[in-house]
C-alpha positions as CSV (number, residue, x, y, z in Angstrom):
1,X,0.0,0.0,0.0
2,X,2.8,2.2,0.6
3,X,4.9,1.5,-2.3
4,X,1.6,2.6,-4.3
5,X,0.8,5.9,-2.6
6,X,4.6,6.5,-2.9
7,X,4.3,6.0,-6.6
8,X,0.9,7.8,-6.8
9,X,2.6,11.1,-5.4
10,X,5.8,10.6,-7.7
11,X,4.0,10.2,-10.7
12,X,1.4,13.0,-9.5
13,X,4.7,15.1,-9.2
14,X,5.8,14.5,-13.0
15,X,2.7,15.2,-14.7
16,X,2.8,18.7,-12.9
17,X,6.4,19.3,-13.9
18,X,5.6,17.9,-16.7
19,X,2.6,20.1,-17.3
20,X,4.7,23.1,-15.9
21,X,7.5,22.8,-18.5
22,X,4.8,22.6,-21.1
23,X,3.3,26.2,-20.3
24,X,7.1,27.5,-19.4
25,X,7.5,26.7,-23.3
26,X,4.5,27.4,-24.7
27,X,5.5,31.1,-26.5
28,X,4.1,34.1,-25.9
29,X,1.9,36.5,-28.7
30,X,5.1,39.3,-27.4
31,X,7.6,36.5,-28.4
32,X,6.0,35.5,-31.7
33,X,5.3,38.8,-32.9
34,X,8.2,41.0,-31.9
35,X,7.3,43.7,-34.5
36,X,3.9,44.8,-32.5
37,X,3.9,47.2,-30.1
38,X,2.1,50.3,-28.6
39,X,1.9,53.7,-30.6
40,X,3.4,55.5,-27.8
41,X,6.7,53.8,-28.3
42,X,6.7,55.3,-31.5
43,X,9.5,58.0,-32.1
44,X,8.5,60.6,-34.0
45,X,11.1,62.6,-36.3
46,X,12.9,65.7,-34.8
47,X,10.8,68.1,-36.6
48,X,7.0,67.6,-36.2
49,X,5.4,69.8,-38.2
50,X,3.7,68.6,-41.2
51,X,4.0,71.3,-43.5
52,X,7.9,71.2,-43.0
53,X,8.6,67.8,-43.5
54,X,5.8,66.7,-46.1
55,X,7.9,64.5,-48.4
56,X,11.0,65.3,-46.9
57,X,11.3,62.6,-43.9
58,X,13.6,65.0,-41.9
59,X,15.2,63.0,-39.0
60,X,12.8,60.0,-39.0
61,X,12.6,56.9,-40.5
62,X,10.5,56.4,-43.4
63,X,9.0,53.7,-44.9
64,X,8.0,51.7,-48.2
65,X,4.4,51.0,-47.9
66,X,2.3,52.4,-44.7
67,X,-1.2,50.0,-44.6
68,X,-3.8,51.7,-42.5
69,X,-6.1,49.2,-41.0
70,X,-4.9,46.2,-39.3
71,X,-7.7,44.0,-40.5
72,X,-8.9,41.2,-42.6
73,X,-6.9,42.7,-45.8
74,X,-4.6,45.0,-44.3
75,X,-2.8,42.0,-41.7
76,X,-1.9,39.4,-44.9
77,X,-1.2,42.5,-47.3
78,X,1.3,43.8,-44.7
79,X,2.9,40.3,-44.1
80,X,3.3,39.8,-47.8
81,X,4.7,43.2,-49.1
82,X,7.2,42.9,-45.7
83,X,8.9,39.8,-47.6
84,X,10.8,42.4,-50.0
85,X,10.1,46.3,-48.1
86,X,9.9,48.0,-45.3
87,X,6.3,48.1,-44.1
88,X,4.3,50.3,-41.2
89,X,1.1,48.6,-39.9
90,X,-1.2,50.8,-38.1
91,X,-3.9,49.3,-35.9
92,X,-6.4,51.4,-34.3
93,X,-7.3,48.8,-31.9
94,X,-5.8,46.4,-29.4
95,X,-4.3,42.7,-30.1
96,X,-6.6,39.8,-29.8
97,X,-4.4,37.5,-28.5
98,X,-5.2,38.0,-24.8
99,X,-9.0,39.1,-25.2
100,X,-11.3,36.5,-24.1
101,X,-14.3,37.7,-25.7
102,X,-12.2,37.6,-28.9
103,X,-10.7,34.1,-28.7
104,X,-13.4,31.5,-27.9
105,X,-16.6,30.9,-29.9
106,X,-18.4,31.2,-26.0
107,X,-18.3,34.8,-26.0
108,X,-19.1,35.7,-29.6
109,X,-22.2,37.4,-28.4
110,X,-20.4,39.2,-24.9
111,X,-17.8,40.6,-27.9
112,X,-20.3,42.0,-29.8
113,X,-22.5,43.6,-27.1
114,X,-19.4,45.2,-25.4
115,X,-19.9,48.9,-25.9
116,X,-16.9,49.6,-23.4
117,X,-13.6,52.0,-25.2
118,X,-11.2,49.3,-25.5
119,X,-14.2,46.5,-27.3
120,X,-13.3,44.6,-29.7
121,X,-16.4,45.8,-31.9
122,X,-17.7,49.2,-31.9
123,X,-21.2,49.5,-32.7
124,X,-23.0,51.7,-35.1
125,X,-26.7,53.0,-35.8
126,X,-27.6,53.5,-39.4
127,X,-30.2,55.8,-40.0
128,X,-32.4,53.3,-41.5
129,X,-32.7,52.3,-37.2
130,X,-30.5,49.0,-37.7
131,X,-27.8,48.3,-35.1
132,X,-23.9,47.5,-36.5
133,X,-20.8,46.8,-35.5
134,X,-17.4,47.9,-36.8
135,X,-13.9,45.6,-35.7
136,X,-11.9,47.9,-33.7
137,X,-9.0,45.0,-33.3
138,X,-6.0,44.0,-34.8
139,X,-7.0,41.3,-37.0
140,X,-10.7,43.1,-37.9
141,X,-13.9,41.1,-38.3
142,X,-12.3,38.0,-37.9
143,X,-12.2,38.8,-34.6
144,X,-15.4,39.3,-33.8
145,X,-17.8,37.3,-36.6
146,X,-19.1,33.8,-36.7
147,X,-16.4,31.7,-38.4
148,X,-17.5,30.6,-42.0
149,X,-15.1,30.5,-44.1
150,X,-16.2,29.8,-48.0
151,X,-14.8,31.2,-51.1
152,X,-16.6,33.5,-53.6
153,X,-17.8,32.5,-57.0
154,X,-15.9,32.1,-60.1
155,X,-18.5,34.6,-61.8
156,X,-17.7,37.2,-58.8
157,X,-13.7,36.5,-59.7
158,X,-14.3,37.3,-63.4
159,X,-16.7,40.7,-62.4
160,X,-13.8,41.8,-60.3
161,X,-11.6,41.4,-63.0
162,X,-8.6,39.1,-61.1
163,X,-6.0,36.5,-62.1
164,X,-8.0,34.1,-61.6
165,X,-4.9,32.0,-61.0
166,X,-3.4,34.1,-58.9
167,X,-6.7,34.5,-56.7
168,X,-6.6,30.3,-56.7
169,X,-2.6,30.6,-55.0
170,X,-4.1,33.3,-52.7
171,X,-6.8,31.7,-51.1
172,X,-4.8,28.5,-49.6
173,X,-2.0,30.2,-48.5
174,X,-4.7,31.6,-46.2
175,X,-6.6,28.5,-45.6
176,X,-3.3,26.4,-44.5
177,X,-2.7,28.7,-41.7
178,X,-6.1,29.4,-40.1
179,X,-9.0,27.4,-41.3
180,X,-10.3,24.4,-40.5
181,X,-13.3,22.2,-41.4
182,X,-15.7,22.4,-38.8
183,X,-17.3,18.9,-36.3
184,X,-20.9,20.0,-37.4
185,X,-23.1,20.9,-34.2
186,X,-26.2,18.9,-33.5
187,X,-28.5,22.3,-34.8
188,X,-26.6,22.8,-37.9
189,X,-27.1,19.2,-39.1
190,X,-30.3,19.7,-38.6
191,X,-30.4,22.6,-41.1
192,X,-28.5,20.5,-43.5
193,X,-30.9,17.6,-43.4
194,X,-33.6,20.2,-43.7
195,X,-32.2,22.1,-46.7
196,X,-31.9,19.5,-48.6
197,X,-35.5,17.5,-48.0
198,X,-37.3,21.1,-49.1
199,X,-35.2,21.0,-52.1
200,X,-31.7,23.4,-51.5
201,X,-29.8,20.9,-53.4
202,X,-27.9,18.9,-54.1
203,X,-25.8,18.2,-50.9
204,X,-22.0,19.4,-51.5
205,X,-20.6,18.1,-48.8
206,X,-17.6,20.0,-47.0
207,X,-16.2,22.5,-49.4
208,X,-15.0,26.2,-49.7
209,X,-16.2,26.5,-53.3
210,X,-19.5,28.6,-54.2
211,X,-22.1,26.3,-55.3
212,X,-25.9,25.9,-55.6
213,X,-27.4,23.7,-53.2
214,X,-26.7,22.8,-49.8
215,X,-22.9,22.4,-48.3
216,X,-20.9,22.7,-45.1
217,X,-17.8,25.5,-45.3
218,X,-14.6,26.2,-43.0
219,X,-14.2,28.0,-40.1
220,X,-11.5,29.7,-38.3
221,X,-12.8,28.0,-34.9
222,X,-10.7,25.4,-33.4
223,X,-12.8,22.0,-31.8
224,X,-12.6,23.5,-28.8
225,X,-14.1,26.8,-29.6
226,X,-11.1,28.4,-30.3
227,X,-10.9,31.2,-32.6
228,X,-8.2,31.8,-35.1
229,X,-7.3,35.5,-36.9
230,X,-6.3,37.4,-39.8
231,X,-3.9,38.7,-37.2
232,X,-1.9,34.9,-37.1
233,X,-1.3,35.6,-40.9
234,X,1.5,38.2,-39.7
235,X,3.2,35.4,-38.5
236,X,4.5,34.6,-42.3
237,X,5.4,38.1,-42.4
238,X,9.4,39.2,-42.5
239,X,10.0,40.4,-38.6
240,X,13.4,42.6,-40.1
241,X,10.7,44.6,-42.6
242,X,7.5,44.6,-40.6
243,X,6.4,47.4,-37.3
244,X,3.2,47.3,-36.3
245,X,1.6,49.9,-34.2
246,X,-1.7,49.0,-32.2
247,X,-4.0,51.7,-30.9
248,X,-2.5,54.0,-33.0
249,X,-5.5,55.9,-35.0
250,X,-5.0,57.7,-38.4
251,X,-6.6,60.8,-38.2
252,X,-5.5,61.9,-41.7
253,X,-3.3,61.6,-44.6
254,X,-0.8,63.9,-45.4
255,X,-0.7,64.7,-49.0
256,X,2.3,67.0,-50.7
257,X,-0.1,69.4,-53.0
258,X,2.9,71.2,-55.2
259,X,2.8,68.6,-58.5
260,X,-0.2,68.5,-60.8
261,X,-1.6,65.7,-58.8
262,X,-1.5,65.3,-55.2
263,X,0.8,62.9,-53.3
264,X,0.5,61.3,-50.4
265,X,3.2,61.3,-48.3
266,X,2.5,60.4,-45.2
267,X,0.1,60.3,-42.0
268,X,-1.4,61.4,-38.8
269,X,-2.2,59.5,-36.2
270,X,-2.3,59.5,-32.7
271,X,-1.5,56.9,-29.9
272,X,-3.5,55.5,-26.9
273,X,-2.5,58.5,-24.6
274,X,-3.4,61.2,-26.9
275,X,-0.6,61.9,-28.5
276,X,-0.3,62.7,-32.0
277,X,2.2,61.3,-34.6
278,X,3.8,61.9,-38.4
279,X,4.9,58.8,-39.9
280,X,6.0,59.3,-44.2
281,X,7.1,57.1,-47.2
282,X,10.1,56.6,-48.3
283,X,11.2,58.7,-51.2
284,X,11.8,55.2,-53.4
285,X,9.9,54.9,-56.5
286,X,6.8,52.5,-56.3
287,X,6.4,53.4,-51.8
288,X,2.5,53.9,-51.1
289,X,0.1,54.6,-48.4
290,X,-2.6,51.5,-48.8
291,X,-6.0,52.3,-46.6
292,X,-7.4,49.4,-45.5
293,X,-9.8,50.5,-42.8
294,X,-13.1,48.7,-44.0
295,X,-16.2,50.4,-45.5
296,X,-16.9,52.3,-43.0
297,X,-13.3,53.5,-41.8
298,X,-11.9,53.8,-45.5
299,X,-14.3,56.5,-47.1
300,X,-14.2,58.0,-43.6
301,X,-10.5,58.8,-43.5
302,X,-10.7,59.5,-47.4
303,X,-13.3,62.5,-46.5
304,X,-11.3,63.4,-43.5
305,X,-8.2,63.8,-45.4
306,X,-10.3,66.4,-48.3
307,X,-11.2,63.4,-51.2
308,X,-14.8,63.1,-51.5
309,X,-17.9,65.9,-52.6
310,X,-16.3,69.2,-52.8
311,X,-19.6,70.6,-50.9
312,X,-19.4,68.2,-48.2
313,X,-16.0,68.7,-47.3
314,X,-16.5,72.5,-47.2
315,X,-19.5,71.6,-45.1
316,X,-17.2,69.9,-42.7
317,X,-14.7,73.1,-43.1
318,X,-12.2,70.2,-44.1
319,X,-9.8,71.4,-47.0
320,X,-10.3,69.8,-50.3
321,X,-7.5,68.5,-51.5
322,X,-9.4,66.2,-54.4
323,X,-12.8,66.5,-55.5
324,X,-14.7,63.0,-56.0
325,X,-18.2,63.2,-55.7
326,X,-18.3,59.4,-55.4
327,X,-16.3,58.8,-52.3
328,X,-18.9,57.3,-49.3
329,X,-21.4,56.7,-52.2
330,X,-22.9,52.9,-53.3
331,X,-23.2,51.7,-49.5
332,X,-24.8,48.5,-49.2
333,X,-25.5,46.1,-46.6
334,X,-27.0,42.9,-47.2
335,X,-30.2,42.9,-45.6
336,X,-30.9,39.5,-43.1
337,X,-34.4,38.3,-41.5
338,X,-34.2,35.5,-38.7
339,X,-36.8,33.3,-37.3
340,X,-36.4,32.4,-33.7
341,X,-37.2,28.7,-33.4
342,X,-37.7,27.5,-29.6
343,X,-37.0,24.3,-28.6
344,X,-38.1,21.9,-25.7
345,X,-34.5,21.8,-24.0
346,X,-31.1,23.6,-24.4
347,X,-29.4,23.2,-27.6
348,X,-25.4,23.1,-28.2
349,X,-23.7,26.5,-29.6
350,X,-22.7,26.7,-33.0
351,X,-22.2,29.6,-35.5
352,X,-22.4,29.5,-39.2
353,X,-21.3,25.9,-40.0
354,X,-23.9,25.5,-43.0
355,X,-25.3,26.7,-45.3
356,X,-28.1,26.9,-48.1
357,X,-27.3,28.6,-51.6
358,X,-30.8,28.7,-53.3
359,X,-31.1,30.0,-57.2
360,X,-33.9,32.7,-55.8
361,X,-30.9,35.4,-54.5
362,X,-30.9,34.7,-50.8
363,X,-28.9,32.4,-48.5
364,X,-30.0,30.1,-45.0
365,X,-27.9,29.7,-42.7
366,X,-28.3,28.8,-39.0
367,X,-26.5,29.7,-34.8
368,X,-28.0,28.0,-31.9
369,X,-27.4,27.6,-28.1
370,X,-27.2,31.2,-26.9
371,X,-29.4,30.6,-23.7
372,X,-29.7,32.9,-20.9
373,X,-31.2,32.5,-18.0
374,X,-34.7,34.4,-16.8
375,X,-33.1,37.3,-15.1
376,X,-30.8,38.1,-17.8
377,X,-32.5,38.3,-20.6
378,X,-33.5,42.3,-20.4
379,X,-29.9,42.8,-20.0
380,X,-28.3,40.7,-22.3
381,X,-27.1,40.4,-25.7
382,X,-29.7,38.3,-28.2
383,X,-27.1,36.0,-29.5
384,X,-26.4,36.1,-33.3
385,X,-28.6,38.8,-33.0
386,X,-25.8,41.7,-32.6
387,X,-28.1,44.4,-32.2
388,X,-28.4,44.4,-28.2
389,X,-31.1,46.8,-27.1
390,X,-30.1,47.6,-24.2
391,X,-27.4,49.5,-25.4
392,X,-29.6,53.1,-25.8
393,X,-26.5,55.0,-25.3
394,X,-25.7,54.0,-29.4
395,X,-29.1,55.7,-29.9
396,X,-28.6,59.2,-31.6
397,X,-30.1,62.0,-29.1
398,X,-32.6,63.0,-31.1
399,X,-34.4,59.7,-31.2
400,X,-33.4,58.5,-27.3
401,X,-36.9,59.8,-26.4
402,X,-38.0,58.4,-22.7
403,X,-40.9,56.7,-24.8
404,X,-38.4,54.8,-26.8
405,X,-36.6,53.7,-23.7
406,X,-39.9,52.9,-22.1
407,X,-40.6,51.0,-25.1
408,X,-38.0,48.8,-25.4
409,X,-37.3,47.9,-21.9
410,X,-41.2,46.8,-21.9
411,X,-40.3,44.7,-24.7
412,X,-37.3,43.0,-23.5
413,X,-39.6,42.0,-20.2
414,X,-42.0,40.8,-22.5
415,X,-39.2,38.5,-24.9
416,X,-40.4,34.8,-24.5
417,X,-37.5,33.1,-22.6
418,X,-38.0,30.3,-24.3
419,X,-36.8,31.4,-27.5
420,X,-33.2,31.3,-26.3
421,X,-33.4,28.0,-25.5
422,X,-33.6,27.0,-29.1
423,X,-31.8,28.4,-32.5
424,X,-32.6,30.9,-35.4
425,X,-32.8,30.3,-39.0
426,X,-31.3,33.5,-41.1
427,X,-31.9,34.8,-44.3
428,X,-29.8,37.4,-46.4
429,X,-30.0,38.5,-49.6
430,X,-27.0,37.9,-52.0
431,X,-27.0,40.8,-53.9
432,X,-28.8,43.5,-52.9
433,X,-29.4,46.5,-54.9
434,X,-30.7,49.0,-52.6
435,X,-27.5,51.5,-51.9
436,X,-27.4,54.6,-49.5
437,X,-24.1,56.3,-48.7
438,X,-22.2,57.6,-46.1
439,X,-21.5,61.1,-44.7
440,X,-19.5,62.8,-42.0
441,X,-21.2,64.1,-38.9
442,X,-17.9,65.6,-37.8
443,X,-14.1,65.7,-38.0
444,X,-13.7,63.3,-35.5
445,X,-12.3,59.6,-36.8
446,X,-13.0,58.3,-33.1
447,X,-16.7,58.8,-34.0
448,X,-18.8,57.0,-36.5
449,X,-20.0,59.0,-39.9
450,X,-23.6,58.3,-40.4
451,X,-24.0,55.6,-42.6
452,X,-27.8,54.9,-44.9
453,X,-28.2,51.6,-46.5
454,X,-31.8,52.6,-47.3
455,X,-32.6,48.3,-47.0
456,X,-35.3,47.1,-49.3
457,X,-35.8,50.5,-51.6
458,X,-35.4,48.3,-54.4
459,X,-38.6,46.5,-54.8
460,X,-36.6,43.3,-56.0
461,X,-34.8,42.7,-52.6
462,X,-38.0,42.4,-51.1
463,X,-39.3,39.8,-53.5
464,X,-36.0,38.0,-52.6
465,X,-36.7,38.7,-48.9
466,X,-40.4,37.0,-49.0
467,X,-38.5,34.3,-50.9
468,X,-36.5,33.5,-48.2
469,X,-38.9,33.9,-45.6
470,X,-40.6,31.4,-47.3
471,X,-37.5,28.6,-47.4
472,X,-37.3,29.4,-44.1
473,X,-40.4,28.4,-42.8
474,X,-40.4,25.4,-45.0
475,X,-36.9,24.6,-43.2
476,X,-38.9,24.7,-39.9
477,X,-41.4,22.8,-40.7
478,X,-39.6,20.0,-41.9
479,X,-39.4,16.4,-40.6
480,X,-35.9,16.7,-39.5
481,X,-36.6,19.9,-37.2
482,X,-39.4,17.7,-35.3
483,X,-36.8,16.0,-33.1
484,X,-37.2,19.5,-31.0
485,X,-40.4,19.4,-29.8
486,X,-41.6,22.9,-29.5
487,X,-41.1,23.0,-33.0
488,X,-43.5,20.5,-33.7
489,X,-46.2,22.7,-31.3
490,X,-45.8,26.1,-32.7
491,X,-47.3,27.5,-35.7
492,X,-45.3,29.6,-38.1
493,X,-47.5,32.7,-37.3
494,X,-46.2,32.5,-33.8
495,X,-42.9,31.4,-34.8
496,X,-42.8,34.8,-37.0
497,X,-44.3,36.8,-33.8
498,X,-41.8,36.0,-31.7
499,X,-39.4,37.2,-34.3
500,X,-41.1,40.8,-34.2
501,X,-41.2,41.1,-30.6
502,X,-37.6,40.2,-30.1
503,X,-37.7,44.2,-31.2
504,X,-34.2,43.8,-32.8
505,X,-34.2,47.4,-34.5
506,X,-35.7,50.8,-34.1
507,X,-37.8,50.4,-37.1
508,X,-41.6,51.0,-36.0
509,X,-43.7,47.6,-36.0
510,X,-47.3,46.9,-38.0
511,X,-50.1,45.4,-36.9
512,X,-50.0,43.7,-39.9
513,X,-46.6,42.7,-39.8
514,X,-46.8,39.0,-39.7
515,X,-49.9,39.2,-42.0
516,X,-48.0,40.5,-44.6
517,X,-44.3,39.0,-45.3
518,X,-43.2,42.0,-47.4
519,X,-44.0,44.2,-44.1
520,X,-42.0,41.3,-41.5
521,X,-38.9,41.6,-43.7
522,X,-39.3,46.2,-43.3
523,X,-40.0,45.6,-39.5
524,X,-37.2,43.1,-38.5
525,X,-34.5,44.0,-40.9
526,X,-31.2,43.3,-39.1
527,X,-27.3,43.3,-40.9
528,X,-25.2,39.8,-40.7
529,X,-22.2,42.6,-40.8
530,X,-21.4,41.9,-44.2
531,X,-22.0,45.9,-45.9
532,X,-19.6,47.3,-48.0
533,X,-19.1,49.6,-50.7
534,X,-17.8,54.0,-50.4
535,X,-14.7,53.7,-52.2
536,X,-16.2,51.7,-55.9
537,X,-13.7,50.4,-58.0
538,X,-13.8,52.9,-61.5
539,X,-15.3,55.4,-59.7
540,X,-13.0,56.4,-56.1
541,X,-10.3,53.7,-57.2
542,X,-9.2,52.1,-60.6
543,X,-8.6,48.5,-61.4
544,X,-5.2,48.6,-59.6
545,X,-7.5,50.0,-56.6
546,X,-5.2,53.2,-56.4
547,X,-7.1,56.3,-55.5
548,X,-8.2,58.4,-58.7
549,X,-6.5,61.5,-59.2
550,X,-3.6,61.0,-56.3
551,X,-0.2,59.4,-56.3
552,X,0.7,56.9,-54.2
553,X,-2.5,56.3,-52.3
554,X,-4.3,52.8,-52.7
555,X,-7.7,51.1,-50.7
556,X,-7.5,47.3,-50.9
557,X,-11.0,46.4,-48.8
558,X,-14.4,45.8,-48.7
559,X,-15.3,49.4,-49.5
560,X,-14.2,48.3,-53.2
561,X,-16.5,46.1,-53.6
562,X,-20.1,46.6,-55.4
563,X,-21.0,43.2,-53.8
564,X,-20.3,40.9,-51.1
565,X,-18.3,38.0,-52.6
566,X,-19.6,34.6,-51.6
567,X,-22.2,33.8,-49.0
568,X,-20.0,35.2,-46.4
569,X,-17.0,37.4,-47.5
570,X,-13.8,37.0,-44.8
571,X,-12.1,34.6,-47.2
572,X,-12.5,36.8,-49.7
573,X,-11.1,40.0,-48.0
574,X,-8.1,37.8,-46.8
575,X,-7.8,36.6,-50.2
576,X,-7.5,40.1,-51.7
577,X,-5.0,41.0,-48.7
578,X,-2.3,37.9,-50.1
579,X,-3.5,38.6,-53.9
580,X,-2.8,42.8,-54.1
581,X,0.7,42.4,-51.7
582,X,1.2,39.3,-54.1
583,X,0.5,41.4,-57.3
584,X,2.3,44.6,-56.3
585,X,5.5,43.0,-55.3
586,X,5.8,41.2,-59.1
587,X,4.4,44.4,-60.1
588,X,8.1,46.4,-58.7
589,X,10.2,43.2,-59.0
590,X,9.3,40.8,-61.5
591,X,10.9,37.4,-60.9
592,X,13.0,38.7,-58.1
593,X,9.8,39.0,-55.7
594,X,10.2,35.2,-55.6
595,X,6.7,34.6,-56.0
């Protein structure tokens, strides 16, 4: 008996020295990326006035390609153009390597309804009355989304005018680092099964490609809930050519006005203490500033820096240093209904895992398990649902009224627990073609422009909408789904109720809402985050995506785009990050890029 306590505690004793020498070696984010550090330990050049040192780098070091945006493009376009030149990598937000709300699939919904300064997300109110979010995080929306990971079309490759065979050596560089196939949660298989008995088919299995019918895509979650970046892709970055600066905010370019077109030169920004910065290009042919702040943050800092509407600008008593009536024009957001479906006991979490691509313009997808107990629910976040109501402070003044707020908390009290024991089914609309635009409401890039996607102006999105009401209910009412049995008890007329009162937007409600289903898609219009458009390609930037009418300025983002690409468009936006660094590199160096 003795011998075996004794070799109980001995063997006790190795697997924790063994366990400590595994997390004494286990590297840390500081030791794997060396090149990322605060703003304030940036050191500014000896002079610090702009006007003197506008193209002339006095004292300071300058650099071959300044990317502003640390997102979804701007992380692999800087890891790729560091391979041959110097590259600065500003990052208005944190690191998500040490934020829990940012690293495991639990607290996708805490993430998003953080409205605290340092949050991952930072959340927005169109004026059509839909809540938003913006990534505020090295790494961008891949931080903060739900996961799926599919490719675009080959007919959206050929619109956008790309090598199509460089875009097929872009996307798996990307997908060997980060993405996995997912272990398909008990809801989503559900879905599947579902899609394909109403007749989203045929099934195509596990695959990134864009295909009608019914498939499963990747994810950047790990098993264990894990989530994976756009950030890690600065690992394959060159550490001797690559800074990155986090929470240091561009407030505007710097652009040398004495040739016949204007130049950018450099930027502003300023670092988490206040403090404000000039960083500037090298004087070597080919160096550029590249904005790659997202649709919202990319015709922001183009407005803020005097390119957009010559009366705007002056409106804004911001100098014009280019006049392009097109910049912030051609928003679109893709519009996205959900049914709440209760269930008769908790269901496991899962994000996008599936998904359904019908021939009628809209997509289904599926999230499930985001139960909250009794007390909660007036106070928390409504899962996939990003737009937490509770969160009145995001309300513009003018329309916080004490009835609103009286409203809505009634509302909440009201919100049948029981739909957050079950899932929601989610439509969007591929394509929409209802566009609004997006103005400045002051010269402050810490606050957000207002942004109108006027949603459903076109008549034909909400045909499409209806449609996919429609497959939805269909999905719900299928044999698969009656293995939860409050499915099997409720009635789509109460199904679509629920979905109303869950008061997800501050769009006024009809009594006729769930009579008609062109008036339930106006009434509980919500995003899935995927808008775009403000800088269109021919009309703000040209093929190459430089800026029209300025040297040395480029956008490479989603605010380029006249569409989303694919049913969900992160691998997309990575893509382009790997395929423009890619392209401009053999673009300056031919064969000796080495790619």
């Amino acid at each position: 008996m003795a011998m075996k306590v004794k070799l109980f505690f001995i063997c006790g004793i190795y697997l924790f020295l063994s366990s400590f020498t595994s997390c004494q070696g286990k590297e840390s984010w500081e030791e794997q990326y060396p090149f990322i550090r605060s703003a304030s330990s940036f050191s500014p050049p000896p002079s610090s006035s702009a006007s003197s040192s506008v193209g002339s780098n006095v004292g300071g070091k300058a650099y071959d390609y300044i990317v502003v945006g640390g997102g979804t493009a701007g992380c692999p376009l800087a890891a790729t153009l560091s391979r041959n030149f110097s590259v600065l990598l500003l990052e208005r937000g944190g690191v998500p390597f040490d934020n829990q709300n940012v690293s495991y699939l639990k607290n996708f919904h805490i993430s998003l309804a953080d409205i605290s300064p340092k949050s991952a997300s930072q959340i927005f109110l169109s004026t059509d009355g839909v809540f938003n979010v913006r990534a505020r995080v090295l790494g961008g929306a891949t931080c903060i989304n739900a996961g799926f990971y599919t490719r675009a079309s080959s007919r959206y490759i050929r619109k956008a005018r790309w090598d199509a065979k460089l875009v097929n050596e872009s996307y798996p560089w990307i997908e060997k680092q980060i993405i996995r196939w997912p272990d398909l949660a008990p809801w989503q298989r559900t879905v599947r099964d579902s899609l394909v008995e109403i007749g989203v088919s045929p099934f195509n299995g596990f695959t990134y490609d864009h295909v009608y019918g019914t498939k499963v895509g990747g994810t950047i979650f790990e098993q264990n809930g894990f989530r994976h970046t756009a950030a890690e892709l600065l690992s394959s970055a060159n550490p001797k050519n690559l800074e990155v600066l986090v929470h240091a905010t561009v407030q505007k370019i710097v652009f040398d006005t004495n040739g016949r077109k204007p130049r950018a030169a450099g930027v502003i920004f300023k670092d988490e203490n206040g403090n404000q910065h000039e960083v500037y290009l090298s004087k070597r042919k080919g160096s550029e500033i590249i904005v790659s702040s997202g649709a919202i943050g990319s015709p922001q800092l183009l407005l803020l820096s005097g390119i957009g509407p010559k009366a705007h600008l002056r409106k804004m008593n911001i100098t014009v240093v280019l006049e392009n009536k097109f910049v912030g024009e051609g928003m679109a957001d893709n519009p996205m209904n959900a049914v709440f479906v209760p269930t008769n006991g908790t269901v496991k979490q899962s994000l996008i895992q599936t998904v359904g691509i019908t021939k009628k313009g809209v997509y289904i997808e599926a999230s499930s398990g985001f139960g909250e107990s009794p007390d909660s629910i007036q106070n928390c976040h409504h899962g996939i649902m990003s737009s937490e109501i509770g969160q009145l402070s995001t309300v513009p003044p003018k329309l916080r009224t004490k009835e609103l707020m009286a409203k809505y908390i009634k509302a909440k009290k009201e919100l049948p627990y029981e739909v957050f024991k079950g899932g929601f089914i989610l439509e969007k609309i591929a394509k929409p073609i209802s566009t609004g635009h997006l103005i400045l409401l002051n010269k402050n890039i810490d606050d957000n422009p207002s942004v109108t996607f006027n949603y459903f102006s076109h008549p034909r999105d909400l045909r499409r909408c209806v449609d996919g009401v429609r497959i939805m209910e269909k999905v719900v009412m299928s044999n698969h789904f009656k293995s939860y049995g409050e499915c099997d008890k409720m009635t789509v007329d109460k199904l679509l109720n629920m979905s109303v009162h869950a008061n997800v937007n501050l769009i006024p409600k009809h009594t006729n809402d769930t009579e008609s289903l062109e008036q339930f898609c106006k009434d509980t219009v919500i995003t899935i985050w995927h808008y775009h458009g403000g800088c269109h390609v021919g009309k703000v930037v040209n093929a190459d995506y430089r800026v029209i009418g300025v040297h040395r300025l480029r956008v490479v983002d989603g605010s380029t785009y006249s569409e989303s690409p694919g049913t969900n468009p992160q691998a997309t936006v990575m893509m382009m990050g790997r395929y423009m660094g890619v392209k401009i590199l053999r673009e300056r160096l031919g064969k000796g890029a080495g790619l």
